[in-house]
C-alpha positions in Angstrom: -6.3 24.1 -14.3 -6.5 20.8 -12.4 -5.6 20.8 -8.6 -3.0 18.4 -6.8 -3.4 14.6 -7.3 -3.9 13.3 -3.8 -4.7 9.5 -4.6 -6.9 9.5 -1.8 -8.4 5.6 -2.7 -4.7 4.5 -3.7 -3.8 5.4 0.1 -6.7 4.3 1.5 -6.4 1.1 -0.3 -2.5 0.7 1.3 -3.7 1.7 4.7 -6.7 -1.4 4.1 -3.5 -3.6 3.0 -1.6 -2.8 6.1 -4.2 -3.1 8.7 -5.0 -6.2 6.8 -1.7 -7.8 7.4 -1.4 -6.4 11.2 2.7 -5.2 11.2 3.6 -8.2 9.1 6.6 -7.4 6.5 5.1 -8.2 2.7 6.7 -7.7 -0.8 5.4 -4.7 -3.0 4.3 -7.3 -5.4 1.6 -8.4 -2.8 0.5 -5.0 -2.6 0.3 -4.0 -5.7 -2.1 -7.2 -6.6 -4.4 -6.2 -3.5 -4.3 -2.5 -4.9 -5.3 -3.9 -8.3 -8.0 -6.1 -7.3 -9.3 -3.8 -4.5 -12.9 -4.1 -4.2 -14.3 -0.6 -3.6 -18.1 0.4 -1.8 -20.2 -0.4 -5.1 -19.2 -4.0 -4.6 -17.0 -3.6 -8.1 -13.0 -3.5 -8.5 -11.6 0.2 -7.7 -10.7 1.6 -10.9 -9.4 4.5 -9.0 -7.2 2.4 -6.6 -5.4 0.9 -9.3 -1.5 1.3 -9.8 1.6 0.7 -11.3 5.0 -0.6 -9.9 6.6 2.9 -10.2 3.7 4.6 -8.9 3.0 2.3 -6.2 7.0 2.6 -4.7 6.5 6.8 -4.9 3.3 6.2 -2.7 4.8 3.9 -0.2 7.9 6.2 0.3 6.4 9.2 0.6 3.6 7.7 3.0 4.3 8.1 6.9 2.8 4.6 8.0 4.9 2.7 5.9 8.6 1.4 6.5 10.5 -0.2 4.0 13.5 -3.1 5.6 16.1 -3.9 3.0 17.4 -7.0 1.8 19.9 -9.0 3.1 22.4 -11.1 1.3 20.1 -14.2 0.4 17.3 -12.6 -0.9 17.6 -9.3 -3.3 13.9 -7.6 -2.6 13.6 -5.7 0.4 10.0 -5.9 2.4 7.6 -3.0 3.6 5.8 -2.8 7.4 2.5 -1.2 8.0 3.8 0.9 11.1 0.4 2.9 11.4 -2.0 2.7 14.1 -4.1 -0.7 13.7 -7.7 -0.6 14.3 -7.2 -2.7 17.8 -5.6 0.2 19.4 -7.9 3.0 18.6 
């Protein structure tokens, strides 16, 4: 039997994103295209970093760095913050 998925280059892709965008708020959409056009080591787009719109919301919610800010009245998407530690302050 296969162990846990851990999506280990999904997240490390998101983390990439975030740092990426230091603490700015960005739509899902954004990420998602980054995620799916993620160029990994080999020089080649990720296959493994991939993802789909349900996918990509579980990952965001369940991952500590992330905060999500909901929409107000005008607009009716909410936007996501990178929260974690940027690579400035290590």
């Amino acid at each position: 039997m296969a162990g846990p998925i851990k999506h280990k280059y999904k997240k490390k892709a998101m983390v990439n994103f975030g740092k990426s965008r230091n603490r700015e708020l960005f739509y899902q959409a954004e990420l998602m295209h980054y995620m799916n056009t993620y160029i990994g080591v080999s020089g080649r787009i990720s296959q493994q970093a991939a993802t789909t719109v349900v996918q990509l919301t579980s990952l965001l919610r369940m991952h500590p760095d992330f905060r999500y800010h909901p929409a107000d009245r005008q607009t009716q998407t909410g936007q996501w913050q990178y929260v974690g530690q940027l690579d400035e302050e290590e």
